[in-house]
C-alpha positions as CSV (number, residue, x, y, z in Angstrom):
1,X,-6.9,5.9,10.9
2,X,-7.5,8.2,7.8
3,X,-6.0,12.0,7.3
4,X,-8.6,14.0,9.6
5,X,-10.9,15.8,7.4
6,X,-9.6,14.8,3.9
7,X,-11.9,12.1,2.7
8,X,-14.8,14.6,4.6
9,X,-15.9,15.7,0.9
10,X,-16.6,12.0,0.0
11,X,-18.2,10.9,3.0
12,X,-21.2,9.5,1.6
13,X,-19.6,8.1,-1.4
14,X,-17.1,5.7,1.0
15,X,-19.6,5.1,3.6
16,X,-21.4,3.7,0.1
17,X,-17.9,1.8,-0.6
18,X,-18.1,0.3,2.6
19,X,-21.6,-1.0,3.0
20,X,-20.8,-2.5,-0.3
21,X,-17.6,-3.7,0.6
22,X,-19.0,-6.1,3.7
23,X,-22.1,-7.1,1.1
24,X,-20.2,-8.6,-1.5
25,X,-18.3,-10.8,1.1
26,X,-21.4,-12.2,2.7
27,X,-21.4,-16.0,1.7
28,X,-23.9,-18.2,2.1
29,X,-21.2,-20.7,3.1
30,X,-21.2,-20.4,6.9
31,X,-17.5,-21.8,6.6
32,X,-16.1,-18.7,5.3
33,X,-18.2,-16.1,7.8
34,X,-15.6,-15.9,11.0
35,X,-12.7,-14.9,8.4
36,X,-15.0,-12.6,6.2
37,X,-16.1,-11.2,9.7
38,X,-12.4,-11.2,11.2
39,X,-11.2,-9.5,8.0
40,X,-13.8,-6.6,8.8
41,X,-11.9,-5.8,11.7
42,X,-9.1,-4.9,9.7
43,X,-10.6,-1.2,8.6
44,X,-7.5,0.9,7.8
45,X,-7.4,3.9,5.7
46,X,-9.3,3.3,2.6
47,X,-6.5,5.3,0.5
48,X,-6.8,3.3,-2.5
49,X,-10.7,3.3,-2.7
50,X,-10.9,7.3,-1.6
51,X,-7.9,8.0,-4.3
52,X,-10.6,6.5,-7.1
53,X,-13.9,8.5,-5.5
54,X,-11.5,11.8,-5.3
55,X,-9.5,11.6,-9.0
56,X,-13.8,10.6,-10.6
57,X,-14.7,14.1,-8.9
58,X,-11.4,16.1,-10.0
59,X,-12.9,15.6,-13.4
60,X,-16.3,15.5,-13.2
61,X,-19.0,13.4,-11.9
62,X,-19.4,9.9,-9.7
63,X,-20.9,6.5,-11.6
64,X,-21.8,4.0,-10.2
65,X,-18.7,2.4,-11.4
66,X,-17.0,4.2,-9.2
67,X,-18.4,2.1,-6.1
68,X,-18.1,-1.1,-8.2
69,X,-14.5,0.0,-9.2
70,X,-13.6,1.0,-5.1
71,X,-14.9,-1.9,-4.1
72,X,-12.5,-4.2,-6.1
73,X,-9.5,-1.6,-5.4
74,X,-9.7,-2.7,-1.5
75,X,-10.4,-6.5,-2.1
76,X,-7.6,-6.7,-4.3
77,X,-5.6,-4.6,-1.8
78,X,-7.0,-6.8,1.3
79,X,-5.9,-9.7,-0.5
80,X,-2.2,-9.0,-1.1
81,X,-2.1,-8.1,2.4
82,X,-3.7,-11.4,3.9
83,X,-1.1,-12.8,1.5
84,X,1.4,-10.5,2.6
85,X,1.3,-11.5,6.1
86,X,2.0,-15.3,5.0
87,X,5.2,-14.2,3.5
88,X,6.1,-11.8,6.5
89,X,5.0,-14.7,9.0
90,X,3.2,-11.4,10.7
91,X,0.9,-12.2,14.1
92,X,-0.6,-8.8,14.0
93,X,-2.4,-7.0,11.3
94,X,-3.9,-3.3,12.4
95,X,-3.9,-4.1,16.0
96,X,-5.7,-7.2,15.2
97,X,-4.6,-11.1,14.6
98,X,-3.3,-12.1,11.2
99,X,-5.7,-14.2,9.2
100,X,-2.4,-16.3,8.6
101,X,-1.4,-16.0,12.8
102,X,-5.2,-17.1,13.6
103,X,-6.2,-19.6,11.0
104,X,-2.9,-20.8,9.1
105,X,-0.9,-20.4,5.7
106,X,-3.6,-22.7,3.9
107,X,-6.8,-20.8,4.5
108,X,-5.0,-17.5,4.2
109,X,-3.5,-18.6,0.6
110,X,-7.1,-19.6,-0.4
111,X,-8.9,-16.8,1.5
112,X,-6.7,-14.0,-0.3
113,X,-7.2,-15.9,-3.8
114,X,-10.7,-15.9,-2.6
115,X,-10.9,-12.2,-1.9
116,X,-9.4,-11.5,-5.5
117,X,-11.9,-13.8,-7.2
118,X,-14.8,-11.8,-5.8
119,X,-13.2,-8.6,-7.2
120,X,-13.0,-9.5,-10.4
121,X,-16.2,-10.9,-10.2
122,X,-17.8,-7.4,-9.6
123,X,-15.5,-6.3,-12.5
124,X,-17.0,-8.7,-14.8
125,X,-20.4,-7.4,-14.4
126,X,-19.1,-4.1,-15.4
127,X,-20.4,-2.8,-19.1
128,X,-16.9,-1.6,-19.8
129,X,-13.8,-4.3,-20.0
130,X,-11.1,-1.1,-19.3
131,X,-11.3,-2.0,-15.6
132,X,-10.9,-5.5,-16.1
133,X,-8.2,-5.2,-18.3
134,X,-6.3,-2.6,-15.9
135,X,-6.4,-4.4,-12.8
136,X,-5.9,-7.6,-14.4
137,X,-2.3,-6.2,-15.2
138,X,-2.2,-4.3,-12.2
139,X,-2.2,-7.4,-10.2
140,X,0.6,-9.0,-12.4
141,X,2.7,-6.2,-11.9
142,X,2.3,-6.4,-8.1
143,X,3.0,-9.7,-8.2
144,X,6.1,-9.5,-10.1
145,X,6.9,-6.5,-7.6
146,X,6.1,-9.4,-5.0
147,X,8.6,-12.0,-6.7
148,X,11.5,-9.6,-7.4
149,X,11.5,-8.7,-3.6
150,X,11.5,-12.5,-2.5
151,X,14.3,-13.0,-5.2
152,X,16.2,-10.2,-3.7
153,X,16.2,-11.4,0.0
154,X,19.5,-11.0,1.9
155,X,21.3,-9.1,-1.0
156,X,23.1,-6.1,0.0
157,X,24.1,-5.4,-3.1
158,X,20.5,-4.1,-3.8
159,X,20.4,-0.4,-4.8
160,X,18.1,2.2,-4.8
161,X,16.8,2.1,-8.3
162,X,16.4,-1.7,-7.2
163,X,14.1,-0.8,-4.3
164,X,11.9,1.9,-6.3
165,X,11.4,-0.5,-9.3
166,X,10.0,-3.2,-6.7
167,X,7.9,-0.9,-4.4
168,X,6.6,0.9,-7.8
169,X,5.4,-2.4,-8.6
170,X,4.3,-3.8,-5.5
171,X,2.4,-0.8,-3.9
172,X,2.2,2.1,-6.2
173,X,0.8,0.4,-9.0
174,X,-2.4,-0.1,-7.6
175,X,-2.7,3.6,-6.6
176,X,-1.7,4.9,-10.0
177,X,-4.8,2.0,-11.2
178,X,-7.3,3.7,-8.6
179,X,-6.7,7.2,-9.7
180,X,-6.5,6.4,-13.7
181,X,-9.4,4.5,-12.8
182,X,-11.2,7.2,-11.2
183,X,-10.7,9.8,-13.7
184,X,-11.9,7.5,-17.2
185,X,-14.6,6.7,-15.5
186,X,-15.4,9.9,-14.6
187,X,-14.6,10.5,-18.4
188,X,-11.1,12.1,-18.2
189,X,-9.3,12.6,-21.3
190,X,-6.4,10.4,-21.6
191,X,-3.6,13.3,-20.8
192,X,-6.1,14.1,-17.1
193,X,-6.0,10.2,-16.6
194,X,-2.1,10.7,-17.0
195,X,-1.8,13.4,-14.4
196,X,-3.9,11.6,-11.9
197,X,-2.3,8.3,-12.6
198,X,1.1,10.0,-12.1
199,X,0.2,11.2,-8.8
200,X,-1.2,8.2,-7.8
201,X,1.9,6.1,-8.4
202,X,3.8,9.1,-6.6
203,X,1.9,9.0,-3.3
204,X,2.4,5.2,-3.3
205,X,5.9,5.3,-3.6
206,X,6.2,7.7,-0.8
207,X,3.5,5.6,0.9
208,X,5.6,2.3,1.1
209,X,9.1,4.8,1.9
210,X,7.2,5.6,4.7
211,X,5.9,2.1,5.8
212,X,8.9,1.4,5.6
213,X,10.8,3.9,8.0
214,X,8.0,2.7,10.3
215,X,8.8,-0.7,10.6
216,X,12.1,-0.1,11.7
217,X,11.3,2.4,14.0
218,X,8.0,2.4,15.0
219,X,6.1,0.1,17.7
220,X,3.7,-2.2,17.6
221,X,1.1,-0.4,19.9
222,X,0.9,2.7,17.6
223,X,1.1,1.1,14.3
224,X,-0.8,-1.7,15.1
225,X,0.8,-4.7,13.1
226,X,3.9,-6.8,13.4
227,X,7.2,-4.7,12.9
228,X,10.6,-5.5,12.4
229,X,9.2,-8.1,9.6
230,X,11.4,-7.2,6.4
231,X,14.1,-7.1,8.5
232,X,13.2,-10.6,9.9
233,X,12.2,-12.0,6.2
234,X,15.5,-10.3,4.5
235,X,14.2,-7.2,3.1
236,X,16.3,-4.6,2.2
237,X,14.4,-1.3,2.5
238,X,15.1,2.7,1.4
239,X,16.8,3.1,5.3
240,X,19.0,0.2,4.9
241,X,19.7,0.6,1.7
242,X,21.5,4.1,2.7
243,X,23.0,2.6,5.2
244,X,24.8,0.1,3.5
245,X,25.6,2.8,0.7
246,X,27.3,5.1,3.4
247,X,29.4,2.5,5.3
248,X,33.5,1.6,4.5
249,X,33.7,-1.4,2.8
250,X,35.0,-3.1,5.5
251,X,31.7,-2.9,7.5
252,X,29.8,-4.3,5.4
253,X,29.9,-7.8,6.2
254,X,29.3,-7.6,10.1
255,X,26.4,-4.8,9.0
256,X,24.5,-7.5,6.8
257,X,25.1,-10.2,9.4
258,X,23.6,-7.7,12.1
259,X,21.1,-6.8,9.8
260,X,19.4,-10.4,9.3
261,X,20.3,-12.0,12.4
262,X,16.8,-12.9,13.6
263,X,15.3,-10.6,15.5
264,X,16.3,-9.8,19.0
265,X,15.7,-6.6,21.0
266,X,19.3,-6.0,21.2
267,X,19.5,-6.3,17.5
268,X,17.1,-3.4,16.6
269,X,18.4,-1.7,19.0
270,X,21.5,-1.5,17.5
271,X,20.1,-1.5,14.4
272,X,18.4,2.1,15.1
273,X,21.6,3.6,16.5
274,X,23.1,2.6,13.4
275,X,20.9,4.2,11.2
276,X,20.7,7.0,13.5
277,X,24.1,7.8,13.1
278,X,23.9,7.9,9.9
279,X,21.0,9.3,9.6
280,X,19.0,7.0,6.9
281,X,15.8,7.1,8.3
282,X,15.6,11.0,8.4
283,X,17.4,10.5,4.6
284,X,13.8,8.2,3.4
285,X,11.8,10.3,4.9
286,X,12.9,13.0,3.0
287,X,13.2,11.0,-0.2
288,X,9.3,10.9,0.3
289,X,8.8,14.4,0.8
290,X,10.3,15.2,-2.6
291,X,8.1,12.3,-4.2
292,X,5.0,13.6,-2.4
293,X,6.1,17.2,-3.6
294,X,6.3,15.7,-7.4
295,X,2.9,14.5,-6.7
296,X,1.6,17.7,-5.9
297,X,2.8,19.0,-9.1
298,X,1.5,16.3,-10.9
299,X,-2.1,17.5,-10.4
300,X,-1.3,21.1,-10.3
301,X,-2.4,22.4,-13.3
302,X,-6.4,20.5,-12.8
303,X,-9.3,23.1,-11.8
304,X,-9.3,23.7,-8.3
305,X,-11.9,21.8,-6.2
306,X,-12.3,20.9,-3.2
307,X,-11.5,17.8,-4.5
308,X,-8.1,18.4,-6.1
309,X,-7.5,20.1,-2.4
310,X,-8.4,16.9,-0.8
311,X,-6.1,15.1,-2.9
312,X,-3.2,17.7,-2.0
313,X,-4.0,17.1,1.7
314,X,-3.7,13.0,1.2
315,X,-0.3,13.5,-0.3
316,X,0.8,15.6,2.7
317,X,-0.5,13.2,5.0
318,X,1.2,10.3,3.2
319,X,4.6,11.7,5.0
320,X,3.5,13.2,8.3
321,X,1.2,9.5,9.7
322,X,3.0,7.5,12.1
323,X,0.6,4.7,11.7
């Protein structure tokens, strides 16, 4: 599930983050135990936690606001996704039911606002209001990444600089938050916190580029949630978008209708030979490399550690998963 080996120098630490993690969810309403239990089946990669623990050692020591602070990271992150899946009307989240698929768009709306409630409860508690204060606007900013896309649905007159303002918003954000994060508390100077931030919001990009090359070509088995979905909900992502862009004018209109006709095999089918042909899957996947490579160079000039190497490794893994 995670890059093999990477998050090995911060074992302890996020086997700390997770112990946490399932402690602050324990309620003593008995109501809420089945989802809070359900939801701990959803383990995936930890990246945004891990990218806090591994930016606070780049510069210098771990606090114990660092656990508090990777804690919140993956509830608010948890959250958006139990949201997510009410938007994407997604059965399957990392190879397990939906909360949405199993209990219903009501509990899942309150259950995510629920998760981001006990987040910023940890936060509160904090001595220091820069962590409140940065994920409070971190969550606006991902919900107005959130909005934009819904506003944008079934427009295929959305360009690239379109796509990379929304998915900078929606998922990067909180990656350049957990690394900026990570380094003040850690007591970075503010041009350190820039770098680490910078590389943060660089590996989310390419993060979501990638996501997003899977769920057009991937399958359900090996990626373990519901594909197909931004097709289905009239996304436009980085694949289609090149499509579009290299097609006669002349196409375009049977290419959208094609595009959001609800989904049938035969559709993504010829979806995929369509964006085979001209090649705008292999054209994202590049555009991550080179953001992953920008990434790299963002944190170049820290001390080496094996921490800065871990965080080298992470950005090459962000392009090479295929789950």
């Amino acid at each position: 599930m995670e890059p093999v080996g990477t998050f090995d120098v911060i074992k302890v630490l996020m086997d700390e983050v997770e112990s946490r993690f399932h402690k602050e969810l324990r309620s003593q309403t008995n109501s809420l135990a089945e989802l809070i239990s359900h939801i701990s089946k959803f383990k995936g990669k930890r990246l945004r936690p891990a990218l806090v623990l591994l930016s606070g050692k780049c510069v210098g020591d771990a606090a114990p606001q660092h656990i508090d602070i990777a804690v919140v990271v993956e509830m608010v992150h948890t959250a958006t996704l139990v949201h997510d899946d009410v938007i994407d009307e997604a059965s399957m989240r990392r190879h397990v039911e939906s909360v949405n698929s199993k209990w219903g768009r009501e509990i899942s709306i309150l259950f995510g606002d629920y998760l981001f409630s006990r987040g910023f409860t940890i936060l509160s508690a904090l001595d220091s209001q820069v962590a409140t204060l940065l994920l409070s606007q971190t969550v606006n900013i991902m919900s107005e990444g959130e909005l934009i896309q819904l506003q944008r649905r079934y427009d295929i007159g959305l360009s690239e600089d379109d796509y990379f303002d929304i998915i900078e918003r929606k998922t990067a954000s909180l990656c350049a938050a957990s690394c900026r994060l990570g380094a003040v508390f850690a007591g970075a100077n503010r041009k350190v916190a820039d770098m680490l931030s910078n590389y943060g919001l660089k590996i989310g990009i390419a993060f979501q580029i990638v996501d997003d090359c899977l769920d057009v070509m991937g399958t359900e088995e090996e990626i373990g949630k519901s594909l197909n979905t931004d097709i289905q909900m009239g996304k436009l992502t980085l694949p289609l978008i090149r499509l579009v862009n290299k097609l006669p004018r002349h196409k375009l209109e049977t290419t959208r209708e094609l595009i959001f006709r609800h989904n049938a095999k035969e559709t993504k089918h010829a979806i995929l030979e369509l964006l085979t042909e001209h090649d705008a899957v292999d054209y994202a996947f590049n555009t991550a490399k080179n953001i992953v490579k920008q990434a790299q160079e963002e944190i170049a000039p820290l001390p080496d550690s094996k921490y800065k190497t871990a965080l080298m490794e992470l950005a090459d893994y962000i392009v090479t998963r295929r789950s």
